[in-house]
N, C-alpha and C positions, 0 to 999 in steps of 0.2 A: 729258612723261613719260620717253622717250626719253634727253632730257638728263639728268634726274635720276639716273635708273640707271647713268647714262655715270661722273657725278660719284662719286656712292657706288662707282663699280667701282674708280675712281683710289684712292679714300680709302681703299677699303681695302686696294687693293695699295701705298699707301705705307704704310701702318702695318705689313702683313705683309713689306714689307722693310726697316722700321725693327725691327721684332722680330728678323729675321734679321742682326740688324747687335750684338748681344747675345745672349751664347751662354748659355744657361740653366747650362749645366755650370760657369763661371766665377763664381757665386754660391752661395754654401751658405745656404739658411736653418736654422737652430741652432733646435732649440725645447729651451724650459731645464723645468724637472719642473712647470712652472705652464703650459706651453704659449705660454710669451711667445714671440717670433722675434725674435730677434737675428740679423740681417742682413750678412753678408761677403763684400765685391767688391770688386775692383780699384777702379773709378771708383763715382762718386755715383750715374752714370748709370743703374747694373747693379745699383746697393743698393737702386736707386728700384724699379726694374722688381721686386725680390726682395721689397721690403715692399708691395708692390700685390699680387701674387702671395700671399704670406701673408697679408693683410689679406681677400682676396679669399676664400679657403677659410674663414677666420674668419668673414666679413661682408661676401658680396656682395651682399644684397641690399639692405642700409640705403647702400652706398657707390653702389649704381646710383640709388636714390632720392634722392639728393643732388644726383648727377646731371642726375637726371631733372629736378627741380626749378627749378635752375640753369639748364637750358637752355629750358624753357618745356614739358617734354614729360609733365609729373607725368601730367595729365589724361588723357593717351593711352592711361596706364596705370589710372590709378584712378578716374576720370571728375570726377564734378564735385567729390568731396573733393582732388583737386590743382590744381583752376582756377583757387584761391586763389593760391597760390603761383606759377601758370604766368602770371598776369596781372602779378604786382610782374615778376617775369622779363624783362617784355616790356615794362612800364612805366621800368625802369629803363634802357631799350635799352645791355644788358650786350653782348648781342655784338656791336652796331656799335661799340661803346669799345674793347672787345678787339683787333677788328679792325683798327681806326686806332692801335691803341698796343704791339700786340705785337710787331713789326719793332725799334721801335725802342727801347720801356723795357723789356723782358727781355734779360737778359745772355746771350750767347751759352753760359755755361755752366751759366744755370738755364734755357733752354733744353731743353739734354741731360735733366736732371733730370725735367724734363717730361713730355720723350719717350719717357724710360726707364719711366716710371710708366704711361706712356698703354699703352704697350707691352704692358708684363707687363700690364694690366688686359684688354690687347683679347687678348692668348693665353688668358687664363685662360677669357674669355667662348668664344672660340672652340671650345676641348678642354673646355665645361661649359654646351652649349647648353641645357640643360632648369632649369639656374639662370637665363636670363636672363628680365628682367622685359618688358620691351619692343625690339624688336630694335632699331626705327628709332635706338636707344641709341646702337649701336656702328656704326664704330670709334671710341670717344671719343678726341678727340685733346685737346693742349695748353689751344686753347684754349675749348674747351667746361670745360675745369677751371676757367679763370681766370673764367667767366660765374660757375660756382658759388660760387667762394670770394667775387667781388663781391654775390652775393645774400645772402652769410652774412651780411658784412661792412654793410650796407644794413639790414636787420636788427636786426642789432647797434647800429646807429644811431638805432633805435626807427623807423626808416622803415615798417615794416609799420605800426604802428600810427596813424601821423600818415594811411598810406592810408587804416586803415580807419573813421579818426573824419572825415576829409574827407567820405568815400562813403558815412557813417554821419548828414552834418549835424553834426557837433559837432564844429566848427573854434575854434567864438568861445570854448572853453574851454583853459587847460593842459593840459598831462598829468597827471592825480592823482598823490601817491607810488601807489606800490607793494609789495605783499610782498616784503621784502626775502629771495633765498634766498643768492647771493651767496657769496665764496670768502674763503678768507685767504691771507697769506703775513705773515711775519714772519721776519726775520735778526739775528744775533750775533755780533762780531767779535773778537777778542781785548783787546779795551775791556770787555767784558762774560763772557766765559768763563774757565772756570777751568781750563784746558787749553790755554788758547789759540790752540784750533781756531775755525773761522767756521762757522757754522750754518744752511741755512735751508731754510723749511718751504714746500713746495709743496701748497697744502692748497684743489683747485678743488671750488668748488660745484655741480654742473653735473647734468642729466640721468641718471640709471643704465643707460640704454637710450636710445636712438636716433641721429638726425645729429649732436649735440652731445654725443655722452656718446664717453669718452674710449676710446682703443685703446692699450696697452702695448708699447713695442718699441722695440730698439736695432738703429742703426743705425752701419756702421763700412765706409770704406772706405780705400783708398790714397792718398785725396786732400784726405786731415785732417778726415774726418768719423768721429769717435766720438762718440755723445750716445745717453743713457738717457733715453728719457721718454714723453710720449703727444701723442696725434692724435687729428685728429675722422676719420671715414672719408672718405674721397677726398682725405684731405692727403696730397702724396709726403711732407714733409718733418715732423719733430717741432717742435711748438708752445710745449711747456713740459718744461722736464727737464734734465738735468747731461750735460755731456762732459768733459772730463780734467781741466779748467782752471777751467772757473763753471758756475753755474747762475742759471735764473731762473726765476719764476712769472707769473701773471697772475691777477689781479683784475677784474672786471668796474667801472669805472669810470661815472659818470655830469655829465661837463661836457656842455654846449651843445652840440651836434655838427650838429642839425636844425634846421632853416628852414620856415616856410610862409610864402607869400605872398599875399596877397589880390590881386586883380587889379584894374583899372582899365578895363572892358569899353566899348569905342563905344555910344554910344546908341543907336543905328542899325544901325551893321554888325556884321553876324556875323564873330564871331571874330577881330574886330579888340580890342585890348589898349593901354591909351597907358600909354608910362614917358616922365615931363618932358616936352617937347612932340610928340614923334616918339608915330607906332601901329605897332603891329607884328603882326602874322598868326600866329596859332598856327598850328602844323602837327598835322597831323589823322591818327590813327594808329589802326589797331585790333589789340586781342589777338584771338589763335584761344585757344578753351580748348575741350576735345573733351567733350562729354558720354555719358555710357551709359545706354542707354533700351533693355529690354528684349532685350541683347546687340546693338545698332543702335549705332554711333557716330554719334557729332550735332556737326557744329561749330555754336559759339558764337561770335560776335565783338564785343566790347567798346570801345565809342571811347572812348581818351584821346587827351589832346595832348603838345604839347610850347612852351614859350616860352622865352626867355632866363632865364627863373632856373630852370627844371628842367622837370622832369616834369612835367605838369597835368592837374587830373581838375578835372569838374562837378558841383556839387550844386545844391539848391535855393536856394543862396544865394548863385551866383555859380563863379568858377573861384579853383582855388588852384594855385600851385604848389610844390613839394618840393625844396627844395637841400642836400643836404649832402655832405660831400669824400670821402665814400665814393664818392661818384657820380664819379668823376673820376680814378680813382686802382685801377693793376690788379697793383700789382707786392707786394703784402702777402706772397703766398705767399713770394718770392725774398725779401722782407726776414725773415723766420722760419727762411729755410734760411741766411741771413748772418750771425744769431744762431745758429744750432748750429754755426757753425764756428767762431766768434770766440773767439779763443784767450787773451783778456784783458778788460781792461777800455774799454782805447781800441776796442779793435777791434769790441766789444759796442755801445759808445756809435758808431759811425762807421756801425755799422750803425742802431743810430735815427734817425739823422740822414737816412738816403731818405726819413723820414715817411711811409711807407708804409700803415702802422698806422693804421684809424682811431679806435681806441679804445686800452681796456684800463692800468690796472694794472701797473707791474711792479715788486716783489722780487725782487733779486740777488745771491751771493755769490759771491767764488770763492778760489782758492788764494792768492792774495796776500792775502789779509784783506784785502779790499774786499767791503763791503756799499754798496746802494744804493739809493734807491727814486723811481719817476717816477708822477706821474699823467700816460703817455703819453694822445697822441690828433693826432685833426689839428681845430685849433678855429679856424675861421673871425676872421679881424678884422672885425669889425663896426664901423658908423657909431655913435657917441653920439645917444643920443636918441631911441631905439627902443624898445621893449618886445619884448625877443628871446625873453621865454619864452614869448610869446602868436603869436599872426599879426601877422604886420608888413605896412605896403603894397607892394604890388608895383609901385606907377608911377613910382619913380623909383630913377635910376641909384647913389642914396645907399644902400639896401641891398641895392645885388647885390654882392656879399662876390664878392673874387677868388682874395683868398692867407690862409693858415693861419699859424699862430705855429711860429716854431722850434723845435726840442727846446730848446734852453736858453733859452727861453721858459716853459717852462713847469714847474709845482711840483715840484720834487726835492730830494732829500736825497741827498749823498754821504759817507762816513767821517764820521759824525757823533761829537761827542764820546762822548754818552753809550755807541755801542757797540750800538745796534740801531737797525732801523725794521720798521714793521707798516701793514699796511693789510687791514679787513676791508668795501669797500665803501664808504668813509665820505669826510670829508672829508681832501684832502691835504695840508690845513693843522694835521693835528696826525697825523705819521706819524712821530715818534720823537718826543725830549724838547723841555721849552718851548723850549728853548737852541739848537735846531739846527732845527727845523720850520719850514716854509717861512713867509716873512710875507703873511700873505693880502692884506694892505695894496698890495700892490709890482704886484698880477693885478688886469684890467680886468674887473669885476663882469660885462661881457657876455660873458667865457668860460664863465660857468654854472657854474662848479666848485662843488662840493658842499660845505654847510660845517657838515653836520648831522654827530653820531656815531652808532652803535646799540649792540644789547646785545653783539655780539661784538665790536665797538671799546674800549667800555668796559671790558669783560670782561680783552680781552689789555692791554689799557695796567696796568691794574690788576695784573695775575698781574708783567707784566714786572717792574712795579715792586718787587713784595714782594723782590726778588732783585739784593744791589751785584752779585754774580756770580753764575753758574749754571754746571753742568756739564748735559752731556748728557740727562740723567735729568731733568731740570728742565724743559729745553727741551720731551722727550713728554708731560711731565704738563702744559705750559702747550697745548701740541697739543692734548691729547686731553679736555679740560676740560669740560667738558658742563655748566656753571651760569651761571645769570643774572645781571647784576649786582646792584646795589640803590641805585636803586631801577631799576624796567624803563625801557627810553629805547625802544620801536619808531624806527624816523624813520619809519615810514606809518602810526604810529595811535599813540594812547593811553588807555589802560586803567588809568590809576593808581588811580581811584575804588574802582577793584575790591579793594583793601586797605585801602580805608577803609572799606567794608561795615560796619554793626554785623552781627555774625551774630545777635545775639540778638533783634534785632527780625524778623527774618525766620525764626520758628521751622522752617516747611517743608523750608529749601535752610540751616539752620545748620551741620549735619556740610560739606555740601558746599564752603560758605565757609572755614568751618575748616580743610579739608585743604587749601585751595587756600595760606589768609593764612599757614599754618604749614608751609608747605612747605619744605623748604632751597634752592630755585631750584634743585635739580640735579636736568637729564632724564636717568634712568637709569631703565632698561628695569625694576626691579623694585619704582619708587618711584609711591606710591599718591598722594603731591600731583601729580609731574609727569602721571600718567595722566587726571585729574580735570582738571588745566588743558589740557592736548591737546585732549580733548572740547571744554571751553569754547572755547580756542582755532579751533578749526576751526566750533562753534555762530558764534560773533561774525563771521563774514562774511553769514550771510543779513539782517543789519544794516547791515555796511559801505558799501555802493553809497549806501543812503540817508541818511548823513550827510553833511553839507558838508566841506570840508577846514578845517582839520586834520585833520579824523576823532579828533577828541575823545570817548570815548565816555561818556556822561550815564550815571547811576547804573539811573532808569529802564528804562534797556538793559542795561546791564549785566543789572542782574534777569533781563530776558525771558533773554535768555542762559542763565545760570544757570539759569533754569524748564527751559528747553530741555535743557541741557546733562543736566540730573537725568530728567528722560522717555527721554534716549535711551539713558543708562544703564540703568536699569531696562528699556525693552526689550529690549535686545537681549545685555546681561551679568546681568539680575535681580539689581542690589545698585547702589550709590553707592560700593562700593570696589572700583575700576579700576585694574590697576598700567600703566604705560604700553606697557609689552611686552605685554600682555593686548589691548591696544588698536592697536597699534601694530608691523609685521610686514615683517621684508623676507623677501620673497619672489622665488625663481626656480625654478621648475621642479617638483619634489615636497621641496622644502624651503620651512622656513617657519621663521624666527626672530622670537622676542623684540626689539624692536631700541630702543636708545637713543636720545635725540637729537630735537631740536625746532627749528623755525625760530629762526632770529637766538640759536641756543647757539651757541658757535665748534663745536662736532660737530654741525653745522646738519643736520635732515631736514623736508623738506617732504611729505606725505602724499596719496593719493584713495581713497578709498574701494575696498574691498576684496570682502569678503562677512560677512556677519552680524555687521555692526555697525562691523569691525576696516577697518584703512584700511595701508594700504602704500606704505611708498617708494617713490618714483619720481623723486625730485633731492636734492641735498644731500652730504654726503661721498660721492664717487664717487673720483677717481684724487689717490690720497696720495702723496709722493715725500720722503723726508725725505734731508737729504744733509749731511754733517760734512765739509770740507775739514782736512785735514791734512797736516804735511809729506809722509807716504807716498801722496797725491791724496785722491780725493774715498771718504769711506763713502758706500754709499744704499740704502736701504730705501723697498721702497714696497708697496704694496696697492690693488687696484681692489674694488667692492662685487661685483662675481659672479666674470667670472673672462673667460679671454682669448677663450672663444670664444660666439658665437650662438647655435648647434649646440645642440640639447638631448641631441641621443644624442651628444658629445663630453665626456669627462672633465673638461675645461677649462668647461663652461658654466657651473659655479656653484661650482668648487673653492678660492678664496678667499672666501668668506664666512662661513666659519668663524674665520678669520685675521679678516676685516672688523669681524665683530661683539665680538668679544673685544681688540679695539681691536692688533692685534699686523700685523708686518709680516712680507715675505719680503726677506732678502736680495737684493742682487744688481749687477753687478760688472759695469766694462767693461773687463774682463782677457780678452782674446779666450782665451789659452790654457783659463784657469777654466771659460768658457764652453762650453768644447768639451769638457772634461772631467767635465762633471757635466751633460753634454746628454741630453736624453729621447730627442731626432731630432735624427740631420743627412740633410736632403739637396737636392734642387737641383730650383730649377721645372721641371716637365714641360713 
């Protein structure tokens, strides 16, 4: 006990003379009439520490929950709602990795960045103790951040869920598709403009609220860090956004990235495993997850393992294990802060080359007219002769995967002729024209790469098309497009029958069918077919589970649907003419819009349930960034769906959403002078 307190006393007198080692007065945080913070220090160090500090008054408590998360302590705080999270944590043994790898793969000057952030996060906790969520929290240092962003990143790999269908029994199956909610980006280069400026659209999918939904802010020091864009909370560094010279976006990608393995268990001995002739011993581990009983805290302890291809958990049918290169790999954040510095295109590309990354999409443009586009990730080389989308064996040394593919290994487009590329989630085999698109022929089928398209794929290829040249005004109306194609393409379901309906044999649901087949495919907030498909839309899941894959959906069904769809209407709106803003509501605070927009439209919203009937965003167009490079540098506009801050009694909580709904942007400029000149606040962390 004794020791403990010893420890913590160290810890946190390094951090409070790591604080003292950055003078808060050396930092202005600039808030501009939207409440965004624009951040100005000398070093990166002091920008870091300035955007923890502002992010920190904006949203401390979703960046401590990240934290929390990340380091195994969700539970501590929330009881057995974060023992989920607290257990992959401990499963992934993130801070033993950390520990073995932060000496030596963090650079000495993302380091500082680190420290700077840890910094300004542990003053702000300190001078705002009745914000904190849990103390054992603090001081967070370096690398309790690097635990979290590997939990993200893990995640992101679909690793959660390969946990929960192992400890669920349902190994011996794929992963099904999924509703696709998913991001865009698309670019234009002076091949395709009519101005001769480069274009491109940073247009993420993501959350509207929580650890993944996006945070706004520029950041600018003396040590060639200027970039406009957004973060998840507890990133020091900006993820997706422009600086003087390029930009880029991110896409949610889906290659092969995950592994399970079946095991090969001794007949005999416990916890004995054979790969080829040799057995090997798993190592026996357990999670703490805290539970709350009656205001009693309860530890819980959980055994997994550990063997030579990963992580290992037990079910009724044996042991599996979990491999994939997110597990191995802690330096992601410093490769995001190597792109916000990167002053070109080599320097961009030099920095994908760490393979840090283990996913994601990228669209890129920048001042030279260079556009670009990768299906980044880090994909295992795999043995021939396996079935890599299912469970593979685990007894021999033929698929334990060591090393990942190159970046120029893998599918990109650079300076294509035609003069654009796009990606909305789809396959990377058709990311600009037939002529320059990567040949899927040339990629080893066990990299899993995607080779499917959806409605927002078909969608943009289609608008690009209609256009030898576009100017600007082109480019927001192919953004901001809100229709289907024709015919619908889901990649996780199909519904096509659903327009081949006779209406007139179904007297009951004919009007209903009618509005649906004569609909113009465009989700606009005042349109009576998209409102009636919404409904249906969201009816056809208490169906989905029980079809097989494809998810083809039989006429039969469809009906029940439709029956459905028509009862709910009439409860709860008393008519079958529903506009989809009737239906359909973004909501913050004592505001409550009409709002546009439907899964897989490129103005994608995904919806839950609300009150009396109506149902509310909660993912889908969330942080917009559009950015025109021209000789005079980059324009850019952007817009978030609520606004910069958490805070409900803050101005800032829900002040873009007027801008949001009405499809319109705010200015905004990385001209320091500008910035200070048309500032709402300046002043300097307490």
């Amino acid at each position: 006990m004794k020791k403990n307190l010893l420890m913590a006393a160290c810890s946190l007198l390094l951090f409070t003379s790591l604080s003292a080692q950055i003078d808060p007065q050396n930092i202005d945080i600039v808030r501009d009439p939207y409440g965004v913070p624009h951040i100005f220090a000398k070093t990166d160090a002091e920008v870091a520490y300035g955007l923890a500090w502002a992010h920190a008054e904006d949203d401390f408590k979703t960046i401590q929950q990240g934290y929390l998360a990340g380091n195994a302590m969700l539970s501590k705080h929330l009881g057995l709602k974060g023992g989920a999270a607290d257990f992959v944590a401990q499963l992934i043994a993130s801070e033993s990795l950390v520990e073995a790898q932060y000496e030596t793969q963090i650079s000495v000057a993302y380091k500082k960045v680190l420290e700077g952030y840890a910094a300004g996060l542990n003053q702000y906790a300190a001078t705002h103790p009745q914000e904190v969520l849990y103390d054992g929290l603090f001081p967070v240092t370096p690398k309790m951040m690097l635990r979290y962003a590997q939990l993200q990143l893990f995640i992101s790999s679909k690793g959660d869920q390969w946990v929960s269908r192992v400890l669920d029994n349902q190994v011996n199956l794929q992963l099904e598709p999924e509703p696709m909610k998913g991001s865009n980006t698309f670019a234009f280069n002076s091949q395709k403009t009519k101005d001769g400026a480069t274009y491109l659209a940073i247009n993420t999918h993501q959350p509207l609220d929580g650890p993944v939904s996006w945070y706004e802010a520029h950041l600018c020091s003396e040590e060639g860090t200027n970039i406009l864009g957004a973060l998840f909370a507890g990133s020091p560094n900006i993820l997706i956004g422009a600086n003087e010279n390029l930009a880029w976006a991110h896409t949610v990608n889906q290659p092969d990235k995950m592994d399970v393995f079946a095991l090969e268990m001794h007949p005999k001995e416990k916890y004995k495993y054979r790969v080829d002739d040799q057995y090997y011993t798993l190592e026996q581990h357990k999670a703490e997850i805290t539970l709350k009983l009656l205001g009693i805290s309860i530890r819980v302890k959980k055994k997994f393992f550990s063997s030579i291809y990963g992580p290992t958990l037990k079910n009724k049918y044996g042991y599996y294990a979990l491999r994939t290169p997110a597990l191995f790999e802690i330096r992601a954040l410093e490769q995001w802060w190597r792109m916000n510095k990167a002053r070109n295109f080599t320097e961009f590309y030099k920095a994908l080359k760490m393979k840090a990354l283990p996913g994601y999409n990228i669209g890129y443009a920048d001042r030279n007219d260079t556009i670009f586009y990768i299906s980044n990730g880090l994909i295992p080389k795999r043995a021939d002769g396996y079935d890599w989308e299912n469970v593979v064996p685990g007894n021999t040394h033929k698929t334990l995967w060591t090393t990942t593919y190159d970046i120029e290994s893998l599918p990109q487009v650079l300076q294509p002729k035609s003069g654009y590329v796009y990606n909305a989630n789809h396959t990377p085999f058709r990311s600009s024209s037939e002529q320059d698109n990567p040949d899927q022929r040339l990629f080893n089928p066990n990299m899993g790469f995607e080779t499917y398209d959806n409605n927002r794929s078909t969608r943009l290829k289609n608008l690009i098309d209609e256009y030898d040249w576009l100017d600007y005004k082109d480019f927001k109306r192919i953004k901001y497009d809100r229709q289907f194609p024709e015919p619908l393409q889901y990649s996780f379901m199909n519904i096509n029958a659903l327009f081949d309906l006779d209406a007139q044999s179904y007297p009951e649901l004919r009007s209903l069918i009618h509005s649906i087949q004569q609909w113009d495919r465009k989700a606009d907030a005042n349109s009576y077919g998209a409102g009636a498909f919404a409904i249906l839309y969201y009816e056809l899941f208490k169906y989905f589970n029980d079809l097989p894959a494809p998810k083809i959906f039989p006429k039969h069904t469809l009906l029940m649907a439709l029956r459905d769809t028509k009862a709910y209407m009439l409860k709860h709106f008393k008519t079958t003419e529903v506009t989809l803003g009737t239906f359909q509501k973004l909501v913050r605070g004592q505001k409550e819009y009409p709002i546009f927009g439907l899964p897989d439209v490129i103005t994608a919203m995904a919806a839950v349930p609300y009150k009396n009937g109506k149902r509310q965003v909660v993912s889908g167009e969330s942080y917009i960034e559009l950015v025109k490079f021209s000789p005079d540098g980059p324009e850019i506009e952007s817009v978030i769906s609520y606004g910069s801050s958490d805070h409900p009694d803050s101005p800032h909580f829900n002040d873009q959403m007027e801008l949001y709904k009405d499809f319109k942007t705010k200015k905004m400029t990385l001209n320091k002078e500008e910035v200070y000149n048309t500032a709402q606040k300046i002043y300097h962390p307490k």
